[in-house]
N, C-alpha and C positions, 0 to 999 in steps of 0.2 A: 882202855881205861882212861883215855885222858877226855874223852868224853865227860867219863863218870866226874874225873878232876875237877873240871868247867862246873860241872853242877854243885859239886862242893864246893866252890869256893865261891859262886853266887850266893850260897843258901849259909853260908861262915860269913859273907861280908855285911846279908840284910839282917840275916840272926843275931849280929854283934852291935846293932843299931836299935836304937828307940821306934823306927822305920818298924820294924818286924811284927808289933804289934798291930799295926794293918794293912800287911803286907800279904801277899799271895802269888805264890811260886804254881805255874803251870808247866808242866811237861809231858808234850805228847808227842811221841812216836811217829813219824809222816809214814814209813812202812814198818812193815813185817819182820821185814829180814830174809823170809824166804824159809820160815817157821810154818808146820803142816798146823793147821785148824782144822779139827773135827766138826766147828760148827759152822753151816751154811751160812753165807753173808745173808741176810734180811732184805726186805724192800724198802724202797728210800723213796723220798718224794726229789722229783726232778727239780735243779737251784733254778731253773727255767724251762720257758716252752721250748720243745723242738723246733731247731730250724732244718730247713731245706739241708745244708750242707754237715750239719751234725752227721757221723758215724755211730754214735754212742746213745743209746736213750738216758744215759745215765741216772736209773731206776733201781738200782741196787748198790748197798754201799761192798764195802769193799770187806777184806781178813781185819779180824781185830788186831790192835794194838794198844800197848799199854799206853796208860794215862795216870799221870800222879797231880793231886794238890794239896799244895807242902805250905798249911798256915796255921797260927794258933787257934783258927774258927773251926778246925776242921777236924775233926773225930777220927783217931786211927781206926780205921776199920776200911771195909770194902764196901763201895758203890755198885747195888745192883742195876740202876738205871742203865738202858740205851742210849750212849751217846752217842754222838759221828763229832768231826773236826768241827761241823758249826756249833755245836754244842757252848763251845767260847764264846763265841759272836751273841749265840742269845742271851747267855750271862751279861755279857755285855749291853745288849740292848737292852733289858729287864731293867740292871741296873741304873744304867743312863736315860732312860725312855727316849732310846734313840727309835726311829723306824724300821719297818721292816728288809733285810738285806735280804731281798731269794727268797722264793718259796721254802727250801729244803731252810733255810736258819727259822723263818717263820714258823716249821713245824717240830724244828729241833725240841728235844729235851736240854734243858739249860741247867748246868753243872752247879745250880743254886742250887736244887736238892739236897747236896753237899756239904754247905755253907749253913749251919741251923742253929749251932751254937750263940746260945745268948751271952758267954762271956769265954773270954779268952784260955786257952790251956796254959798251962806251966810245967808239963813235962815233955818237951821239947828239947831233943837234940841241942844243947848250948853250943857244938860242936862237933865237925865231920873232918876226920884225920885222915889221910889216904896217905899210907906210905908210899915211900919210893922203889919199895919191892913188888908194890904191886903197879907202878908206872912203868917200871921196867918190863919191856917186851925178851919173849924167849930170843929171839936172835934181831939186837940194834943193830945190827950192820944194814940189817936189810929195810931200812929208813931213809939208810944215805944212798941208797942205788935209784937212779933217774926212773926207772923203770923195771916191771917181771913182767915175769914170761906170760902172764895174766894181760897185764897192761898194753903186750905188745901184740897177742892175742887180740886183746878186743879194738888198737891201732889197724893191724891189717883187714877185722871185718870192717871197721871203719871205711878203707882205701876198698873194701870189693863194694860195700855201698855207695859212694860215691861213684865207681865205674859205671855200677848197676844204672844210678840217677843219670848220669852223665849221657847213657845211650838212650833212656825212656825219653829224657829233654828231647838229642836232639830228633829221635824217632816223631816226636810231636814237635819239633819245629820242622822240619820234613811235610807230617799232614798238611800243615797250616800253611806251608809253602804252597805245596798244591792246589790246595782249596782256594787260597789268595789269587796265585795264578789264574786257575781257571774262571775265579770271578770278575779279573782282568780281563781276559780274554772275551768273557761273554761281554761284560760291560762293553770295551771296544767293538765288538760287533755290532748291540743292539745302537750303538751312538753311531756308527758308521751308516747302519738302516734306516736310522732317524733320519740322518743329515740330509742321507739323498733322498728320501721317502719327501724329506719337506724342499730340495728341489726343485726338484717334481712340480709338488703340488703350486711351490712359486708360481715355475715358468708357465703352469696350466694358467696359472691366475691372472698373470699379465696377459697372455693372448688372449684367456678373457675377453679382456677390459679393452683389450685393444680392438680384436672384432667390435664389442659392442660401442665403442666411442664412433668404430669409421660408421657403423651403420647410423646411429643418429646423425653423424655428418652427412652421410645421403640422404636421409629425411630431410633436413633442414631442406639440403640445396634441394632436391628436385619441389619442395613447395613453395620455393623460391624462382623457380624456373630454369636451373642450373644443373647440367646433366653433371651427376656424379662421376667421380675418377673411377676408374676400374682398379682393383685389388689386386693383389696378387696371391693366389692361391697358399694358404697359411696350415 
């Protein structure tokens, strides 16, 4: 009830004000509650394109939930319109000729529908009394206890999910060890093949060059008249 309290004394504070006359009180539901609905959730238009790492196509809304708007524009009765949570949003943008937020508010129905009346009502609620019989819980004690057996229920799954988490971690820092390693490992090898592979090809290249410097050194001298040194076998 102390829910309900909060709402009443929002809708006592704007009501008892000049404010009220164009004012408007929204209250929506984020869940259920865990209430059975006989009716199938609908198809929704996605608030965006899918990405790669999306789970969810997010293409259908969700269990209804109640929706109230509490102003003197607004006609007691019941709204057949389809709404979802953007439903707000495009009242709001309609209103303000703001842009489009998301596909899914772009194609909302906007809770203006609602809003038709050309002047204001006078039979409105002047006031919303919530006794304190009905604030009072069957048993206050159980306010002032840190904790139930609920609470310490859903604490321990808490502590086996985190164990849970704690071994998937380090199970995948583990892989990644390996895989690290092993790219280690290869990397070092092929730099080690590299190194001596070019070696090699150095010391190939300076005898090269060395053969061929002494041979033109024989050229020169013997058309010079000068018997060339003998080598030594390389």
């Amino acid at each position: 009830m102390k829910g309900e309290k909060l709402i009443a004394d929002v809708y006592n504070a704007i009501r008892s004000q000049e404010l009220w006359k164009s004012s408007l009180i929204v209250i929506l539901f984020d869940e259920h509650g865990g209430f059975y609905d006989h009716v199938s959730p609908p198809a929704a238009v996605p608030p965006a394109e899918k990405q790669e790492h999306d789970q969810y196509t997010f293409d259908r809304l969700g269990v209804r939930v109640p929706a109230l708007l509490v102003s003197p524009w607004v006609d007691k009765r019941v709204e057949k319109t389809v709404f979802d949570h953007t439903s707000l949003l495009k009242y709001l943008i309609d209103k303000w000729g703001l842009g489009p937020l998301g596909a899914r508010t772009q194609a909302a129905n906007s809770i203006g529908v609602a809003i038709q009346r050309s002047t204001p009502r006078d039979d409105t609620l002047p006031f919303i009394r919530v006794s304190q019989t009905h604030l009072t819980p069957p048993r206050p004690e159980l306010e002032f206890e840190d904790t139930s057996e609920h609470h310490a229920a859903l604490d321990a799954f808490g502590e086996f999910l985190l164990g849970e988490l704690d071994d998937v971690a380090a199970s995948a820092i583990q892989r990644v060890a390996r895989i690290a390693s092993f790219y280690a490992r290869g990397k070092n090898a092929i730099g080690k093949f590299l190194i001596g592979a070019g070696s090699r090809l150095t010391k190939q290249l300076q005898q090269h060059n060395q053969r061929r410097a002494q041979m033109i050194t024989d050229v020169i001298l013997a058309r010079i008249g000068q018997r060339p040194r003998p080598t030594a076998e390389r």
